[in-house]
C-alpha positions as CSV (number, residue, x, y, z in Angstrom):
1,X,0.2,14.3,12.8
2,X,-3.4,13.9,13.9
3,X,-5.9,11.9,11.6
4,X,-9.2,11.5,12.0
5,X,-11.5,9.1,9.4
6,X,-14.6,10.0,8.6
7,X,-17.4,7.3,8.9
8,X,-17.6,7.3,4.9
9,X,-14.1,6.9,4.5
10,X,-14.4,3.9,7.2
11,X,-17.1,1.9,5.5
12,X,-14.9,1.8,2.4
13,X,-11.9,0.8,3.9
14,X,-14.0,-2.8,5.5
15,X,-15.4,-3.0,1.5
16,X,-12.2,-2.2,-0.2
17,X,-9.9,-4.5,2.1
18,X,-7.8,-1.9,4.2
19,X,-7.0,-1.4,7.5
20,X,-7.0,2.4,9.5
21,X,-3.1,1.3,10.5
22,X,-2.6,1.0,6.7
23,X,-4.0,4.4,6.1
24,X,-2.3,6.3,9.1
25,X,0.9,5.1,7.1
26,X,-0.7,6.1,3.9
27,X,-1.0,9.4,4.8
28,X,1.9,9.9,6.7
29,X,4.8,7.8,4.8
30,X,2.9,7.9,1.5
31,X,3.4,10.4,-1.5
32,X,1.0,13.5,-1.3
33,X,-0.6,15.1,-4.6
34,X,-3.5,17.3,-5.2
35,X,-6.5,16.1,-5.9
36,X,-10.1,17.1,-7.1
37,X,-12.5,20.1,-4.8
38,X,-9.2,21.3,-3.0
39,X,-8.5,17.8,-1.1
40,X,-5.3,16.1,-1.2
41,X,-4.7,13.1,-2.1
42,X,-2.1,10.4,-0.3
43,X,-0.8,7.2,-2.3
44,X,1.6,4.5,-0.9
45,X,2.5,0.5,-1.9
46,X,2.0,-2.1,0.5
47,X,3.6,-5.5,0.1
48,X,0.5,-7.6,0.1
49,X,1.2,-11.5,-1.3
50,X,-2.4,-12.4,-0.6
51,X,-5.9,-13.9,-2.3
52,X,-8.3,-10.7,-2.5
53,X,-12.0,-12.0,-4.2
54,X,-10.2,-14.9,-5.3
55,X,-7.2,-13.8,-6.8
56,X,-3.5,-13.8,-5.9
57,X,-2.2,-10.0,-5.6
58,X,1.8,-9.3,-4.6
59,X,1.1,-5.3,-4.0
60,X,-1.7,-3.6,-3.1
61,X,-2.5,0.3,-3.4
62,X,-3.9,3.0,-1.0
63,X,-5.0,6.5,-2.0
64,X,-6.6,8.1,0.8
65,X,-8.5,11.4,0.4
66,X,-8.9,14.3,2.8
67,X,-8.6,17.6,3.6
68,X,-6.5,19.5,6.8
69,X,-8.8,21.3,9.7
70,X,-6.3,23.2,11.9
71,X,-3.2,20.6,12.7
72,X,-5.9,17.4,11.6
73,X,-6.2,15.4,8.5
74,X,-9.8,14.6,7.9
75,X,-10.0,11.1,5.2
76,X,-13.4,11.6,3.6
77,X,-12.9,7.8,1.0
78,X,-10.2,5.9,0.8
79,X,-9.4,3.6,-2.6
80,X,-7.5,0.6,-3.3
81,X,-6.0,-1.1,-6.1
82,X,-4.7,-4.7,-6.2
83,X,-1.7,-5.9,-8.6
């Protein structure tokens, strides 16, 4: 599967505390659901034990958004959630 991040989508991931190895398995391992504007959406847990802005988190979150061109995923943003 080919997957290409968009520049916006790459300046949240330094912000939000992801890597693009965490979103390649996002989007490849993670569950897949439709999401607003005709994107889809791909969520998956990571096992995370860390500090993140100074507090202690065992999981952490990725949704990553995009849309398919041809064979490629294009991820326009990328979220995260910490718990």
């Amino acid at each position: 599967m080919d997957i290409w991040i968009h520049p916006h989508a790459r300046g949240r991931m330094e912000e939000r505390g992801t890597t693009e190895e965490e979103i390649i398995k996002t989007v490849e391992e993670g569950e897949r659901f439709p999401a607003r504007f005709g994107r889809t959406g791909f969520r998956r847990n990571f096992s995370f034990g860390k500090v993140w802005k100074g507090r202690a988190y065992k999981t952490k979150q990725i949704e990553a958004y995009g849309v398919k061109e041809g064979k490629e995923w294009i991820i326009i943003t990328v979220m995260v959630k910490y718990f």
